[in-house]
C-alpha positions in Angstrom: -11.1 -10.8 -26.6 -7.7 -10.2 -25.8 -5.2 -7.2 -26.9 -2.2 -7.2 -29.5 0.5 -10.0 -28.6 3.0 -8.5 -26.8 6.7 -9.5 -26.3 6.7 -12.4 -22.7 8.0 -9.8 -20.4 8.7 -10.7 -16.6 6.4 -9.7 -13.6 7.8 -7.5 -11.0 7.6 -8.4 -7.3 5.9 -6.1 -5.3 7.7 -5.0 -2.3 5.4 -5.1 1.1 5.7 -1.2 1.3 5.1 -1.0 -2.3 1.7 -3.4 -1.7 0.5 -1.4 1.0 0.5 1.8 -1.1 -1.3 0.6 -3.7 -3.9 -1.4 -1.7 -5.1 2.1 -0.6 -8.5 3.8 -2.7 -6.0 6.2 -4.6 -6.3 7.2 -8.5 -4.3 5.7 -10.9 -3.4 7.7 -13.9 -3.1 5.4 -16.8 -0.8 6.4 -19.7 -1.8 4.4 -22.9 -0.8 5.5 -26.8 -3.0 6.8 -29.3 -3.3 5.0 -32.9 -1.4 8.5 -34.0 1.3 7.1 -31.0 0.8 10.1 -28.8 0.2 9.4 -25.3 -3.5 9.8 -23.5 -3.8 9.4 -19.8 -6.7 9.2 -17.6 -7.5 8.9 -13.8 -9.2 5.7 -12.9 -10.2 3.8 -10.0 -8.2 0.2 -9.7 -7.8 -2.6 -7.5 -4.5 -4.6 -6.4 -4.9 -8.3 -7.0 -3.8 -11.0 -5.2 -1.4 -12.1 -7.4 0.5 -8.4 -7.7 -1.5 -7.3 -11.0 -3.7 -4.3 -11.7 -7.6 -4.5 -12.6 -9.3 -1.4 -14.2 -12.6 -0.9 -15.2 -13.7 1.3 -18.2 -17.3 2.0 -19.9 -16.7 1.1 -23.5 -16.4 3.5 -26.3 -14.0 5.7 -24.1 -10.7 6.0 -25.7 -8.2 4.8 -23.3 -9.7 1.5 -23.3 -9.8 1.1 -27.4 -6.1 2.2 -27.1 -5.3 -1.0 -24.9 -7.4 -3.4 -27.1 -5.0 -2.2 -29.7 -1.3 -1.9 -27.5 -1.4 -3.1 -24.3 1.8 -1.3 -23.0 1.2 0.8 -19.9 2.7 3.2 -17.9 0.9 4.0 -14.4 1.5 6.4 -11.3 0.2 6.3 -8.2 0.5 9.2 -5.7 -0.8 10.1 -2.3 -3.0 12.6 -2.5 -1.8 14.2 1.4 1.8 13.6 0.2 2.8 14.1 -3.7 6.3 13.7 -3.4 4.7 9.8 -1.8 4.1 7.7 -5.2 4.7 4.6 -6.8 5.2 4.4 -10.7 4.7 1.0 -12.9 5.4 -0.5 -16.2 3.1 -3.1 -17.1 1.2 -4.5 -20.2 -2.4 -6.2 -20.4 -2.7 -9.9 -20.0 -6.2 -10.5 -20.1 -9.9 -8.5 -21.4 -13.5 -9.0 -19.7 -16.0 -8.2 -22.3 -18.5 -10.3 -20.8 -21.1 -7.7 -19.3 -22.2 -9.2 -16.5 -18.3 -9.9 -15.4 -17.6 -6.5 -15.8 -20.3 -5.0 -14.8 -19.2 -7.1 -11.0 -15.9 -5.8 -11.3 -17.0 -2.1 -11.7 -19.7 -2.5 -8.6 -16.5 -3.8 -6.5 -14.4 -1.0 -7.3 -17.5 1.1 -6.3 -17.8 -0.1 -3.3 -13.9 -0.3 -2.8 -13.7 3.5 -3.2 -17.3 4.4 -1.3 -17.1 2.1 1.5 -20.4 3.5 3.1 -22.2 2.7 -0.3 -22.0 4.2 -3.6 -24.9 6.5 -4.7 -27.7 5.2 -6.5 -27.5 7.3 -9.5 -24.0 6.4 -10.4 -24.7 2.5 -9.2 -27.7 3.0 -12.3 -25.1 4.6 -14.7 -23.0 1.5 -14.1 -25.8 -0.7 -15.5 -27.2 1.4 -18.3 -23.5 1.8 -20.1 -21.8 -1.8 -21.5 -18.1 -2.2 -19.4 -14.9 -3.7 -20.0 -12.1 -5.0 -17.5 -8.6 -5.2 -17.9 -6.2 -7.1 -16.1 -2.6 -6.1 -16.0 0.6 -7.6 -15.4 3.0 -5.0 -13.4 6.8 -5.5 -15.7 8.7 -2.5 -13.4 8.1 -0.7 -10.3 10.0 2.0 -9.2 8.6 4.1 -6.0 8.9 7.3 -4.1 8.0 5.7 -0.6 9.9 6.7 2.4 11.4 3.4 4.4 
């Protein structure tokens, strides 16, 4: 399944300082637009991928994820929770969905374990399995940051 073409935009580099920031267990708040074109955010895990993009995890049926099957335009911000003046924003847009449930289902256990390092708890682990997921993968298009050098 993949989301509504988009216009081929370019991918942003990633600066080193900008990498390091995001490769920390921090919330992203995802800003998405509503079929009625109002904006909806949400605070989500995510992971930094090798290649510089974004991937988030969602149980299906939630909104924010319908919204990005439909328009896969982003807007994300990433702040340090010690530090809120410390934060990185990003433009991006969604270049590829996993609706295959065992795929997903890895991706969310991954981010689990990326944000409880000493093991996530059981109950949640079960919720995991008993709700279908979805994966997105997104391409970052602009970066601007708050980072001191």
């Amino acid at each position: 399944m993949e989301p509504a073409p988009l216009p081929t935009l370019s991918t942003a580099v990633l600066t080193d300082q900008v990498r390091a920031f995001l490769e920390r267990p921090l919330f992203l708040s995802l800003a998405t637009i509503d079929p009625d074109g109002a904006p909806r955010q949400a605070l989500i895990w995510y992971r930094l991928e090798a290649d510089g993009g974004i991937l988030i995890n969602s149980r299906v049926g939630r909104r924010w994820p319908a919204n990005l099957l439909r328009d896969g335009r982003v807007a994300i911000a990433v702040a340090d929770p010690d530090d809120g003046y410390s934060w990185v924003g990003l433009t991006g847009h969604v270049v590829s969905v996993v609706d295959d449930e065992a795929a997903a289902l890895d991706d969310i256990l991954a981010l689990a374990w990326r944000y409880h390092p000493d093991g996530p708890e059981g109950s949640q682990l079960d919720s995991f399995r008993d709700f279908r997921r979805i994966s997105f993968r997104i391409a970052i298009d602009g970066v601007h940051d708050h980072l001191e050098d």
